[in-house]
N, CA, C and O atoms as CSV, one atom per row, in Angstrom:
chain,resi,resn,atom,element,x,y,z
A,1,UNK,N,N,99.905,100.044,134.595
A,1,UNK,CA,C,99.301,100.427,133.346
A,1,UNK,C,C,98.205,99.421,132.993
A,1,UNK,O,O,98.490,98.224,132.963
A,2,UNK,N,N,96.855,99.883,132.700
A,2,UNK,CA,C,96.122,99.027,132.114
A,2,UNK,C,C,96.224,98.283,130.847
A,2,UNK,O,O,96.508,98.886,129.812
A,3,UNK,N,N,95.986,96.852,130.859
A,3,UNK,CA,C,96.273,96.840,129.185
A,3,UNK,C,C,95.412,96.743,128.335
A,3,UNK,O,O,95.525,95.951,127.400
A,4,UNK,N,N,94.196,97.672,128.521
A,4,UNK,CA,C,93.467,97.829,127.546
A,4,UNK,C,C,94.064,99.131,127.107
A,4,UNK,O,O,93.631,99.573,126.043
A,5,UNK,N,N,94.918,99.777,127.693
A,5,UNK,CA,C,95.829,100.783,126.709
A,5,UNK,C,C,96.942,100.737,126.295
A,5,UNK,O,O,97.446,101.579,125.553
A,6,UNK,N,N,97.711,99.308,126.907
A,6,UNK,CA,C,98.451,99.023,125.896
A,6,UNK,C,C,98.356,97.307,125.537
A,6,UNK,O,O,98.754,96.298,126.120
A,7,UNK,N,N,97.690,97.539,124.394
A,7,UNK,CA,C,97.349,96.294,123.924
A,7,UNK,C,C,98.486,95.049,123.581
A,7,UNK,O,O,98.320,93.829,123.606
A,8,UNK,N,N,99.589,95.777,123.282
A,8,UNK,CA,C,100.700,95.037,123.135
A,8,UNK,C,C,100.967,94.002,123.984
A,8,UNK,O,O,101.172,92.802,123.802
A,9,UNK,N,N,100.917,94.819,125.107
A,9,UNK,CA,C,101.300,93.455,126.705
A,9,UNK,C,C,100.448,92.087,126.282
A,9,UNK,O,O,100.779,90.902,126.327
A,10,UNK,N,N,99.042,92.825,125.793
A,10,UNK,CA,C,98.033,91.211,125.890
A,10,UNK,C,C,98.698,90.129,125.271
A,10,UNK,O,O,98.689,88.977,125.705
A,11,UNK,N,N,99.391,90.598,124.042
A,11,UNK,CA,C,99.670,89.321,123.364
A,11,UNK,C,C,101.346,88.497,123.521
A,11,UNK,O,O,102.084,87.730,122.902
A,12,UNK,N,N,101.279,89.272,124.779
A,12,UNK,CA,C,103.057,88.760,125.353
A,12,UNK,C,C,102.770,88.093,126.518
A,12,UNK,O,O,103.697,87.458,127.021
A,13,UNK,N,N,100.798,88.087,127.526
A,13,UNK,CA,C,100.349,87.158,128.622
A,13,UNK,C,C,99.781,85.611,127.689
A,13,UNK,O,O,99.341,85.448,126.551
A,14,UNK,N,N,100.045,84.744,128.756
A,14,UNK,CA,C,99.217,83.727,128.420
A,14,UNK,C,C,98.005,84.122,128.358
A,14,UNK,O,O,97.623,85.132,128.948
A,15,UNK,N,N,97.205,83.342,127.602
A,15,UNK,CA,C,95.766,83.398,127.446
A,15,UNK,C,C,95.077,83.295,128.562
A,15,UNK,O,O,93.988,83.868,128.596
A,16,UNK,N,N,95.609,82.433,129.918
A,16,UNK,CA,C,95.230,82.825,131.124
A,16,UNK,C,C,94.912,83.961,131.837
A,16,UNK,O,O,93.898,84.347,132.420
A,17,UNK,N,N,96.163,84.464,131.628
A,17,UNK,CA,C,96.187,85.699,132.231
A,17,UNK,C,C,95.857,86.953,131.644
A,17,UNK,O,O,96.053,88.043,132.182
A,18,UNK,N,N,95.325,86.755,130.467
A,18,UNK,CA,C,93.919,87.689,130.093
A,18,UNK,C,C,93.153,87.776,130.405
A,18,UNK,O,O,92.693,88.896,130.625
A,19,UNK,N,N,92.462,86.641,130.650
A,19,UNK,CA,C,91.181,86.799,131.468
A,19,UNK,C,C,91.073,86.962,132.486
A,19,UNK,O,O,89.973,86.791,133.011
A,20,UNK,N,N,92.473,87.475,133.413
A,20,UNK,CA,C,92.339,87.093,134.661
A,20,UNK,C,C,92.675,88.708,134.769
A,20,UNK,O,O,92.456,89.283,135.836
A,21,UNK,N,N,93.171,89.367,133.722
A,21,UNK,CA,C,93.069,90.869,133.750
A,21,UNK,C,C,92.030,91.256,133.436
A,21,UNK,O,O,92.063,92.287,132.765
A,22,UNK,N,N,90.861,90.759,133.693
A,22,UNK,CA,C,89.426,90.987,132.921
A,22,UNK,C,C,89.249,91.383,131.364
A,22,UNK,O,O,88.380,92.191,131.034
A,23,UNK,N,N,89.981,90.870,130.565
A,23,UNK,CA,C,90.114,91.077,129.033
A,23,UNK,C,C,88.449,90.194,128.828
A,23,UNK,O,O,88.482,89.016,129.182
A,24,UNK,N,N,87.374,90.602,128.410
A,24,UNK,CA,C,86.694,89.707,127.933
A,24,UNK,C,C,86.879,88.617,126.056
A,24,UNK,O,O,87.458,88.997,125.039
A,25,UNK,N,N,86.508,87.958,126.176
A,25,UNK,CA,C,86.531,87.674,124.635
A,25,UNK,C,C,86.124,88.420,123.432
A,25,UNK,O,O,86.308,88.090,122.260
A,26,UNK,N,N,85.448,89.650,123.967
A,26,UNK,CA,C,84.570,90.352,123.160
A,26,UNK,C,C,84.981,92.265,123.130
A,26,UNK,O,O,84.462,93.063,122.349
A,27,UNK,N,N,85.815,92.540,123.989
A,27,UNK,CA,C,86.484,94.107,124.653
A,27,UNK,C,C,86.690,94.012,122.990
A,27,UNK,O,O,86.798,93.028,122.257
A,28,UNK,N,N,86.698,95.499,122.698
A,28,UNK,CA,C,87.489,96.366,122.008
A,28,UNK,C,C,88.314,97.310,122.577
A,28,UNK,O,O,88.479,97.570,123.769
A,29,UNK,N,N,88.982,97.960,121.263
A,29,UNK,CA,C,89.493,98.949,122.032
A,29,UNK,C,C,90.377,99.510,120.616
A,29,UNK,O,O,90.669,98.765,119.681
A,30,UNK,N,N,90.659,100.703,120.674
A,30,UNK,CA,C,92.018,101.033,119.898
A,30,UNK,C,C,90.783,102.597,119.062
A,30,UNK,O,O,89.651,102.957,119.388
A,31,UNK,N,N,91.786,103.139,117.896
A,31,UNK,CA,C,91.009,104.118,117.338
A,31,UNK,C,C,89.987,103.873,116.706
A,31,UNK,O,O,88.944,104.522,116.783
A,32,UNK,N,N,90.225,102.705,115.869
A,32,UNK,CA,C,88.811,101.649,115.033
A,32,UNK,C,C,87.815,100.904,115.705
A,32,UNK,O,O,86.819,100.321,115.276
A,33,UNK,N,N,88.360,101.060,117.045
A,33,UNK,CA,C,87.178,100.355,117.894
A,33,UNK,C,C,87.163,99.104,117.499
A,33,UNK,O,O,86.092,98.727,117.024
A,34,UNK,N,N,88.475,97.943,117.575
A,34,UNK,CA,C,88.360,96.786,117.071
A,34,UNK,C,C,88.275,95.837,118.013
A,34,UNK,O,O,88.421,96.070,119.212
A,35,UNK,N,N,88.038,94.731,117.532
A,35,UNK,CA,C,87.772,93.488,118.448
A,35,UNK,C,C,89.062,92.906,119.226
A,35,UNK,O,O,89.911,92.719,118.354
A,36,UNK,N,N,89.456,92.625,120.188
A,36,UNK,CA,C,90.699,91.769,120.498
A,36,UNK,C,C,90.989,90.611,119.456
A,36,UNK,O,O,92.081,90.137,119.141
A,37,UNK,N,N,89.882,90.325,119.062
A,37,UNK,CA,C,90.374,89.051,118.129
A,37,UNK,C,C,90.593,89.830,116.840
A,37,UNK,O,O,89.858,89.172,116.104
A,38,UNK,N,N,90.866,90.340,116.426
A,38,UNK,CA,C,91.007,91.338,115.448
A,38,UNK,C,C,92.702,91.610,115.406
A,38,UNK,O,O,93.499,91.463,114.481
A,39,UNK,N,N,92.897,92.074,116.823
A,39,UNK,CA,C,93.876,92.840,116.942
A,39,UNK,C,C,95.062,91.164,117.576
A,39,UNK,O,O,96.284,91.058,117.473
A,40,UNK,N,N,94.353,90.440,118.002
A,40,UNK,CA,C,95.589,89.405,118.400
A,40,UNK,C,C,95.589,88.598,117.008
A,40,UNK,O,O,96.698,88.071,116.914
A,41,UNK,N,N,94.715,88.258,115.777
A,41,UNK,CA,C,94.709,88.398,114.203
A,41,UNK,C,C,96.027,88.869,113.709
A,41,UNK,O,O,96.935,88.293,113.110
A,42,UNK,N,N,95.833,90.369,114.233
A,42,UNK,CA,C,96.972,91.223,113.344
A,42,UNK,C,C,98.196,90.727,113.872
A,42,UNK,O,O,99.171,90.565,113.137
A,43,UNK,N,N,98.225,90.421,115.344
A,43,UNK,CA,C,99.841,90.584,115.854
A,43,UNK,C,C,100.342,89.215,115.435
A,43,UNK,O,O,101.498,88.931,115.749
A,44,UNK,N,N,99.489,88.179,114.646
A,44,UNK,CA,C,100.073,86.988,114.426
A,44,UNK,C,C,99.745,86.095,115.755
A,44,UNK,O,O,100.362,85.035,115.867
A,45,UNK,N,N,98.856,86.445,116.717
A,45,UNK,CA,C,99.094,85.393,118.199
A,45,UNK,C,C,98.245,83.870,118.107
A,45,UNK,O,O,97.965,83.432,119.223
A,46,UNK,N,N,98.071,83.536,117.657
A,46,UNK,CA,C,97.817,82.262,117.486
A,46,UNK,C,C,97.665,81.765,118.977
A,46,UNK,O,O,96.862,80.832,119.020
A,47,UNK,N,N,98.071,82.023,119.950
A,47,UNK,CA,C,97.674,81.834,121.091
A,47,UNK,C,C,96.786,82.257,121.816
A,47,UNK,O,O,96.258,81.823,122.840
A,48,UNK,N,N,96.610,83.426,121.017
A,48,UNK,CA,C,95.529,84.323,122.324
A,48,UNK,C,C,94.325,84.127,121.609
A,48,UNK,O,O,93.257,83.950,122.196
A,49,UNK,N,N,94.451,84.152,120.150
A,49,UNK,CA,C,93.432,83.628,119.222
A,49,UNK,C,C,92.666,82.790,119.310
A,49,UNK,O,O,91.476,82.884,119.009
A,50,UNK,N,N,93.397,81.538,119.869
A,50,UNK,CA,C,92.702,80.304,120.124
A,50,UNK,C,C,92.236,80.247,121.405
A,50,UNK,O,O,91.274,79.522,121.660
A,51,UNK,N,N,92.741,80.865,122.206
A,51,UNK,CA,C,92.382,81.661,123.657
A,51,UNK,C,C,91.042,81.794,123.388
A,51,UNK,O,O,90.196,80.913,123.544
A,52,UNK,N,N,90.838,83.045,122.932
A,52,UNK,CA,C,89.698,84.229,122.074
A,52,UNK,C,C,88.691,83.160,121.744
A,52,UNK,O,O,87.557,83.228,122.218
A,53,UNK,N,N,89.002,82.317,121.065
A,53,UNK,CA,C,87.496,81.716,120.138
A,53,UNK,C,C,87.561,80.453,120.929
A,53,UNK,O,O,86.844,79.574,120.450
A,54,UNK,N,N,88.440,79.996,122.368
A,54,UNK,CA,C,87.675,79.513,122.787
A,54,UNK,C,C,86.887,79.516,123.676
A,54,UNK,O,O,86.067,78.657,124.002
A,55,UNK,N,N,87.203,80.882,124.271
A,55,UNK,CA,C,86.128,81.472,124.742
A,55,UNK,C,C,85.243,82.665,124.230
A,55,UNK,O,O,85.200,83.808,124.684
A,56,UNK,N,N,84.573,82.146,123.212
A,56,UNK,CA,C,83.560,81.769,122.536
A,56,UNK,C,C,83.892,83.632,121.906
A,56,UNK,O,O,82.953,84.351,122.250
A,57,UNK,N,N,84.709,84.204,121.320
A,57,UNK,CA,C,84.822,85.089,120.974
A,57,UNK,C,C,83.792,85.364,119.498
A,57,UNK,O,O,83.619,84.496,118.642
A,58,UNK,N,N,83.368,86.340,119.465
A,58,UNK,CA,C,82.584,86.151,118.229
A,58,UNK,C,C,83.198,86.839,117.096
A,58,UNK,O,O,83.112,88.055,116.925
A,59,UNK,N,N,83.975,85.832,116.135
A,59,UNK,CA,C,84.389,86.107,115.098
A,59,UNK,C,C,84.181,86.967,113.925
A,59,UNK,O,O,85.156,87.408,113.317
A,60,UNK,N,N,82.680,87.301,113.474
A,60,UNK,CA,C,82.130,87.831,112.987
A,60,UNK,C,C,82.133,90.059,113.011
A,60,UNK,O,O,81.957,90.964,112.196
A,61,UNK,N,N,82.481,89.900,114.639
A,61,UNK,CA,C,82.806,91.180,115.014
A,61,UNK,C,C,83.857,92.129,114.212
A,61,UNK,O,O,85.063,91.885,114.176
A,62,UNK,N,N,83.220,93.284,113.551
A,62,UNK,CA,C,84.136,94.101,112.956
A,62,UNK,C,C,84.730,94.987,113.260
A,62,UNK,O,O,84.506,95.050,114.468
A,63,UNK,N,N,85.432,95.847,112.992
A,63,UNK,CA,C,86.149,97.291,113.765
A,63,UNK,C,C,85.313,98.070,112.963
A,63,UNK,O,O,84.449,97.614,112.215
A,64,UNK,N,N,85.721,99.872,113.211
A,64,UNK,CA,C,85.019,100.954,112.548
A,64,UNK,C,C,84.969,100.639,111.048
A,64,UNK,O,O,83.837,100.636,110.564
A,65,UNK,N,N,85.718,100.446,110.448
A,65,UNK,CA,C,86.034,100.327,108.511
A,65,UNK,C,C,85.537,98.613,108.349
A,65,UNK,O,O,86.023,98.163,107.311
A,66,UNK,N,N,84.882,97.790,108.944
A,66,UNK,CA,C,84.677,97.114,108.436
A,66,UNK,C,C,84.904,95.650,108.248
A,66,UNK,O,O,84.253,94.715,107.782
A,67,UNK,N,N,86.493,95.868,108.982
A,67,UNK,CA,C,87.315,94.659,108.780
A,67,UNK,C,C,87.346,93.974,110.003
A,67,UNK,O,O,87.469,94.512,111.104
A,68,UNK,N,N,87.195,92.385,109.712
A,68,UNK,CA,C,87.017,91.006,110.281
A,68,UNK,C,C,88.078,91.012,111.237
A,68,UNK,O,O,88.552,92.144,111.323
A,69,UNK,N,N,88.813,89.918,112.230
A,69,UNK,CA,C,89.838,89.169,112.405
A,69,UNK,C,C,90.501,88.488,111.155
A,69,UNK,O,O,91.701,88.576,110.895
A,70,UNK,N,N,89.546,87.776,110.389
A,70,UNK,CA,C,89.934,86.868,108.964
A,70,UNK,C,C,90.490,88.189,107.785
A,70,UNK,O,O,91.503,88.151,107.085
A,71,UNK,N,N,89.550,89.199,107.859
A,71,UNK,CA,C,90.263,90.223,107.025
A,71,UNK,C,C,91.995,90.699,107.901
A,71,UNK,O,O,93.072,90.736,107.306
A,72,UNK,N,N,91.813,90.963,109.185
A,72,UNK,CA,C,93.327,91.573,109.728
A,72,UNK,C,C,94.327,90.276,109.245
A,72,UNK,O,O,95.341,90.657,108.660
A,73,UNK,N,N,94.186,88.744,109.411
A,73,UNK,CA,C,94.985,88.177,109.144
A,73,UNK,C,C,95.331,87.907,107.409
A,73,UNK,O,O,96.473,87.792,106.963
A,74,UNK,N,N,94.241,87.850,106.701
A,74,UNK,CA,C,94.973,87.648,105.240
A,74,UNK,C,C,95.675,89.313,105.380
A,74,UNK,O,O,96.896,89.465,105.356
A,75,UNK,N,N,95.076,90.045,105.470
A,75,UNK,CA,C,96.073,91.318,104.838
A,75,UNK,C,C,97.498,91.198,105.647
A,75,UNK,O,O,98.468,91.740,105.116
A,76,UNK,N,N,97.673,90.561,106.824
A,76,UNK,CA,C,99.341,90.457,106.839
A,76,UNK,C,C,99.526,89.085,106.306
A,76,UNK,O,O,100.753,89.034,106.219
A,77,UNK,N,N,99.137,88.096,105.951
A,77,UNK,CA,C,99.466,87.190,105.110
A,77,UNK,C,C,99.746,85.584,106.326
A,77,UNK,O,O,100.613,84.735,106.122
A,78,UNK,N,N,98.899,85.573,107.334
A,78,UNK,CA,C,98.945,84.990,108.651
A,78,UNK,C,C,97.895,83.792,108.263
A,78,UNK,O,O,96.756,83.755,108.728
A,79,UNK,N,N,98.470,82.721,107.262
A,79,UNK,CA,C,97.740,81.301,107.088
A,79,UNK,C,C,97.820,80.400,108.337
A,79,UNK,O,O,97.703,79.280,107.838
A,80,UNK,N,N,97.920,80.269,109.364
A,80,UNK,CA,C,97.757,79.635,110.385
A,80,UNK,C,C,96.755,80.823,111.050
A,80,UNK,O,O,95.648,80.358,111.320
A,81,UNK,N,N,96.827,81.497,111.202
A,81,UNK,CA,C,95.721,82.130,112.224
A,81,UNK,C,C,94.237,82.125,111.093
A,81,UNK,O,O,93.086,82.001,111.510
A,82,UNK,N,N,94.510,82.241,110.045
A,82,UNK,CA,C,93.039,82.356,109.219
A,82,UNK,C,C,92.640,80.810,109.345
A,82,UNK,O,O,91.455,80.502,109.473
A,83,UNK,N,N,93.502,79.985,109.312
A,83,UNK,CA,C,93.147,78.516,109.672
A,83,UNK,C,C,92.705,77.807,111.232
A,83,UNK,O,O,92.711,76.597,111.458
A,84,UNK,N,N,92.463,78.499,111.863
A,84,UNK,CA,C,91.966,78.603,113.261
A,84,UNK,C,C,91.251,79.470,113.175
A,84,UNK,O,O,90.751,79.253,114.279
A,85,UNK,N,N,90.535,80.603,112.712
A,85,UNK,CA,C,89.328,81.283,112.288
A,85,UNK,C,C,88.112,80.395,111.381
A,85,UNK,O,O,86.899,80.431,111.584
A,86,UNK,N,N,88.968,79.467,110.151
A,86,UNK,CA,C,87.900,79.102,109.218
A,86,UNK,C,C,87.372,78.493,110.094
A,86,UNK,O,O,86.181,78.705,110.325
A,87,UNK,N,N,88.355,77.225,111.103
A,87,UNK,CA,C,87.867,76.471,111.883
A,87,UNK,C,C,86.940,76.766,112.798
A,87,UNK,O,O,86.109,75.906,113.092
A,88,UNK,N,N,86.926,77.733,113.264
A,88,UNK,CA,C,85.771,78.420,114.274
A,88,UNK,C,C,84.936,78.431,113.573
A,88,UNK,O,O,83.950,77.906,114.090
A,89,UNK,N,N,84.700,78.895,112.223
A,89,UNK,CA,C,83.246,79.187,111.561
A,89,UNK,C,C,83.631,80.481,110.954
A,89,UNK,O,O,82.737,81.167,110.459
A,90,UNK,N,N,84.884,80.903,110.933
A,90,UNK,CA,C,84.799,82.278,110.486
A,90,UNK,C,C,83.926,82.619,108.846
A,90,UNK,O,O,83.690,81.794,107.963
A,91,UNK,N,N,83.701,83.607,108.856
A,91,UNK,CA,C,83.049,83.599,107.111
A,91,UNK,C,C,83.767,84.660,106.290
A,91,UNK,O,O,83.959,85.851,106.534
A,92,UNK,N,N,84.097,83.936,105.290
A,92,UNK,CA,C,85.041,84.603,104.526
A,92,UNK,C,C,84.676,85.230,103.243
A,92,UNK,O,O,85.262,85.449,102.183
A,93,UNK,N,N,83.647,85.413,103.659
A,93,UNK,CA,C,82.631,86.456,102.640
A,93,UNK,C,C,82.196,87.311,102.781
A,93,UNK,O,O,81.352,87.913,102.116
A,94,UNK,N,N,82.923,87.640,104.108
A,94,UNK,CA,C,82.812,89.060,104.891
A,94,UNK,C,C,83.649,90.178,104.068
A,94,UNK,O,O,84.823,90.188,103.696
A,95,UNK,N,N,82.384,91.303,103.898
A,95,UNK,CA,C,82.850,92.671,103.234
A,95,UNK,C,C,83.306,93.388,104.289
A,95,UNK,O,O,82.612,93.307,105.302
A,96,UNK,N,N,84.191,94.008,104.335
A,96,UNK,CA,C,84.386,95.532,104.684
A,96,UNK,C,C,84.180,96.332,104.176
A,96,UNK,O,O,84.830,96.482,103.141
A,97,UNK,N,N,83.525,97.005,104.408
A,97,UNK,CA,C,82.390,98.571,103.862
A,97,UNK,C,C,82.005,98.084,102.688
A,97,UNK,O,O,82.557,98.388,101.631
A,98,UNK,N,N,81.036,97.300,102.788
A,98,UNK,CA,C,80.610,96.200,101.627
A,98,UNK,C,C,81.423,95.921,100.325
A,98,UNK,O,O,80.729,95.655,99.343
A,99,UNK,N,N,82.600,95.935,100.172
A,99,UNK,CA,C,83.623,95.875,98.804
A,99,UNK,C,C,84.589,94.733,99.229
A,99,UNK,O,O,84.430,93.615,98.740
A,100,UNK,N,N,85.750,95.012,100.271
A,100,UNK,CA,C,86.762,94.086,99.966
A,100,UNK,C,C,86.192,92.934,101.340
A,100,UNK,O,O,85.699,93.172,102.443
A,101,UNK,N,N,86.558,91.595,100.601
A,101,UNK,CA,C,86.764,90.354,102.093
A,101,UNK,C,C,88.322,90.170,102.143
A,101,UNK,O,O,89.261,90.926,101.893
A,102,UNK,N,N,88.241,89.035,102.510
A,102,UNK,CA,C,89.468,88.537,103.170
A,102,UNK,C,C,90.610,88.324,101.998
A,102,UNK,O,O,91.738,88.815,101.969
A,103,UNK,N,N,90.043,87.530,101.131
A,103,UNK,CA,C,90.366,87.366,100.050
A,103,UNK,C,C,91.105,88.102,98.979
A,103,UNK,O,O,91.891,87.538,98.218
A,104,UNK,N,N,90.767,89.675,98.934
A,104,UNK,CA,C,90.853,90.408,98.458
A,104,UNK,C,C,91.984,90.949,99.573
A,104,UNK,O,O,93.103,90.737,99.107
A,105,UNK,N,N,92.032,91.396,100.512
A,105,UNK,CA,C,93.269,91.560,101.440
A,105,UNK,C,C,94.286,90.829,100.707
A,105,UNK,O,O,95.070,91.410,99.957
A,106,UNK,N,N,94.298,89.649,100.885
A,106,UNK,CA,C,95.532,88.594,100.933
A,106,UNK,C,C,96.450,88.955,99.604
A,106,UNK,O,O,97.677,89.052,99.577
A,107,UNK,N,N,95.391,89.151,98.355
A,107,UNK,CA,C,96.133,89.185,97.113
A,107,UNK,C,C,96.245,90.988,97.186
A,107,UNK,O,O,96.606,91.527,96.140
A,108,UNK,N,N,96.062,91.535,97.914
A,108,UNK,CA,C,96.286,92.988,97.400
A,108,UNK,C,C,97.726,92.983,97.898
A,108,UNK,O,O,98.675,93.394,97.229
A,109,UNK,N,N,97.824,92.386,99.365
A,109,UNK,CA,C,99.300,92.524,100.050
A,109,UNK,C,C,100.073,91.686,99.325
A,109,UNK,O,O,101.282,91.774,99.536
A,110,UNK,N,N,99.772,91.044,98.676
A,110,UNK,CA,C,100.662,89.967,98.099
A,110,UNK,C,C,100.560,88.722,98.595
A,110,UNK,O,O,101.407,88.072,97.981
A,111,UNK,N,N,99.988,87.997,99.381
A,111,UNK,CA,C,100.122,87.059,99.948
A,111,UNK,C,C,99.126,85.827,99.316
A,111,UNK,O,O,97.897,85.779,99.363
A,112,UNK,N,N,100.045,84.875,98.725
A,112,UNK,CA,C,99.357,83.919,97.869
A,112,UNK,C,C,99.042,82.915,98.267
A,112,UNK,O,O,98.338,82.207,97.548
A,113,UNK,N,N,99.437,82.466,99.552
A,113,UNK,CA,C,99.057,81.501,100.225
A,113,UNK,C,C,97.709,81.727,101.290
A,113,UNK,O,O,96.796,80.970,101.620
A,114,UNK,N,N,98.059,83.190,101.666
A,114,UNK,CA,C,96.907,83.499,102.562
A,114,UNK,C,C,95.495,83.475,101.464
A,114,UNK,O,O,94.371,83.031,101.696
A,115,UNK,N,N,95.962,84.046,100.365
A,115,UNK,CA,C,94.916,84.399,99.132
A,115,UNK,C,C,93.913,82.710,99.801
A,115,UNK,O,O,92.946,82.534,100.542
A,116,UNK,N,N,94.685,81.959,99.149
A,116,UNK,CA,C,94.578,80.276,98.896
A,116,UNK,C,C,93.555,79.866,99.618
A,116,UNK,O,O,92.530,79.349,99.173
A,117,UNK,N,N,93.817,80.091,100.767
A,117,UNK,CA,C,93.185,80.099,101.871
A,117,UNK,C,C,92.421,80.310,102.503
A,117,UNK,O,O,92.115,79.875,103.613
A,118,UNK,N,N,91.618,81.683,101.264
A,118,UNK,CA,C,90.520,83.049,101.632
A,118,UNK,C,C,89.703,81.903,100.825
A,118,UNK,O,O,88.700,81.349,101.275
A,119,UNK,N,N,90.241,81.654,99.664
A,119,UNK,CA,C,89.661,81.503,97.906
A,119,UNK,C,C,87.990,80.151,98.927
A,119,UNK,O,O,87.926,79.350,99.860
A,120,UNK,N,N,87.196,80.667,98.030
A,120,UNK,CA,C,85.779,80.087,98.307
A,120,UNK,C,C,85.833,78.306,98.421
A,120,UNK,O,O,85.162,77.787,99.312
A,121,UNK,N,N,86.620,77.455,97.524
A,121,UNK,CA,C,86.875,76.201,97.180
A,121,UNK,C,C,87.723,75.858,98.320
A,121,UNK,O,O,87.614,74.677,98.648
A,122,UNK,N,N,88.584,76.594,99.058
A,122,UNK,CA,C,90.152,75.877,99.630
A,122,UNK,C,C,89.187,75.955,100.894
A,122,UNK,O,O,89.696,75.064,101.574
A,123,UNK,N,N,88.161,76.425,101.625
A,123,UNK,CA,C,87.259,76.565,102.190
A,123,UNK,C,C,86.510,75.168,103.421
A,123,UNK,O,O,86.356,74.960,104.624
A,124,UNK,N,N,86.197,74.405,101.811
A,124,UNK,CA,C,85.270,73.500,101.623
A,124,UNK,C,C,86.012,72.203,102.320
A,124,UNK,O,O,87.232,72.097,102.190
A,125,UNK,N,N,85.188,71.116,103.136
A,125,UNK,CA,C,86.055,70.088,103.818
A,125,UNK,C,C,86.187,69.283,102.405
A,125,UNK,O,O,87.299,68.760,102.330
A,126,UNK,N,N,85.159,68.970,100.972
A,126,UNK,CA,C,85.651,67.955,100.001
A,126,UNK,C,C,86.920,68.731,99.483
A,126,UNK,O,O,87.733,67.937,99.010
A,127,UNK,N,N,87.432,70.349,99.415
A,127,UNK,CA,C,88.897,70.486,98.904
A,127,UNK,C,C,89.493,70.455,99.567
A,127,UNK,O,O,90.463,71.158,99.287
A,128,UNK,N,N,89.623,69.723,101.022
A,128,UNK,CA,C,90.603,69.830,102.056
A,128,UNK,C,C,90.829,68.382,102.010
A,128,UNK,O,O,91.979,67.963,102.145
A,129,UNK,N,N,89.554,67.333,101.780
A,129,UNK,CA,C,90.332,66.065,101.493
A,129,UNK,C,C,90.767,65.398,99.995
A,129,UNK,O,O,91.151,64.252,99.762
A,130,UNK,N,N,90.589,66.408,99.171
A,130,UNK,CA,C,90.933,66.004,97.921
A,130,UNK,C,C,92.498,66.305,97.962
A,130,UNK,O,O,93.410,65.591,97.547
A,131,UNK,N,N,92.572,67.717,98.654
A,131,UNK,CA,C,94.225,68.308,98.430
A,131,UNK,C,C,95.186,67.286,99.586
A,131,UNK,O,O,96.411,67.396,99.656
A,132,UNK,N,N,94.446,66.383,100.376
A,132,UNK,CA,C,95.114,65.642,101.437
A,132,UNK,C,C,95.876,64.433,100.762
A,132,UNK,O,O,96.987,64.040,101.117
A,133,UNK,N,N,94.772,63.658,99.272
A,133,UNK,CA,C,95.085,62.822,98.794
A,133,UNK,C,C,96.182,63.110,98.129
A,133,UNK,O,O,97.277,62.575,98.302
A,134,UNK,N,N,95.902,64.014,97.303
A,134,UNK,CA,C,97.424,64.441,96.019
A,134,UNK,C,C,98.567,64.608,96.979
A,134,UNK,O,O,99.572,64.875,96.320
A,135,UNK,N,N,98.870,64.552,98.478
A,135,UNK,CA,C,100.339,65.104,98.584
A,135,UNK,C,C,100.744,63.608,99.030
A,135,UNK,O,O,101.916,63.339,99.294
């Protein structure tokens, strides 16, 4: 079975052995026509993710409706994978169908930490070493 039809397998190989199934960093695939980094976003893989952007996946890439990797992870509420996106450069001012970002995901699903995380300030390296001092 190929696994660009079943996407599931990808995120159960090492990140090796994606590429060695010719997965590029950049393939889509699915009904939305989404990015792998999109879709290893959603499944929570933090491995294949970091896989993905480090070979040089381009973050920015959307599916049909709009939505980011940074949008698939706040809407399941996945603060470690949006934190290896910001780190890439992700931008979190990315609309889907010009209305909702990431941000707006996080607090619709409920997720207040992912919210945190979207929010424009928590962003910034001076609120990452201000919030380092207070703990």
């Amino acid at each position: 079975m190929s696994l660009l039809r079943c996407p599931e397998l990808c995120f159960r190989l090492t990140p090796g052995a994606l590429f060695a199934q010719g997965i590029s960093a950049d393939t889509r695939w699915g009904v939305y026509d989404a990015p792998v980094l999109c879709l290893a976003a959603e499944k929570g893989s933090e491995r294949a993710l970091k896989a993905l952007l480090d070979a040089h996946a381009n973050h920015a890439l959307a599916d049909k409706k709009g939505l980011t990797a940074a949008h698939y992870a706040a809407h399941f509420g996945l603060v470690a994978c949006l934190r290896l996106l910001v780190d890439a450069g992700a931008q979190l001012e990315a609309k889907a169908n010009g209305a909702f970002t990431p941000l707006h995901c996080a607090a619709q699903e409920g997720h207040p930490s992912a919210a945190h995380c979207c929010s424009p300030w928590a962003a910034t390296p001076a609120y990452a070493l201000n919030t380092a001092k207070r703990r």
